[in-house]
C-alpha positions, 0 to 999 in steps of 0.5 A: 938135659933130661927131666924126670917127673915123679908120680904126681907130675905124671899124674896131673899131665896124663889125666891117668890115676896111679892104679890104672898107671901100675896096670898099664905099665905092667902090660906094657902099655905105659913108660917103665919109670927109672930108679932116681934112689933106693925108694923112689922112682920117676918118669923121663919126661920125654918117654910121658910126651912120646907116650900121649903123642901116640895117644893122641896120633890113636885117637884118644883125647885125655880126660881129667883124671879118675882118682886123686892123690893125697896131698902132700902134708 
């Protein structure tokens, strides 16, 4: 069964802030989210496991993230 991540999840596992997230999936250089209801979206898990193997297969290594997220109240 497929899990689906929301934007945090993605952004704690990634180490990539939701901006930079926006611009590289708008040049196609980040996974497409899915639509789970009208208003929010999520990523399937395995297109974010696949995106950082092919990070890692290019030689990047991931750093902790640049931006944070508000904490939900």
């Amino acid at each position: 069964m497929a899990k689906i991540l929301r934007l945090k999840e993605v952004n704690e596992v990634t180490g990539v802030c939701r901006a930079t997230m926006y611009l590289m999936r708008k040049a196609g250089k980040f996974p497409q989210p899915i639509h789970i209801s009208p208003r929010s979206v999520g990523w399937l898990e395995e297109d974010i496991n696949q995106w950082i193997a092919e990070r890692k297969a290019a030689g990047y290594t991931p750093k902790p993230p640049m931006c944070s997220l508000k904490a939900a109240a």
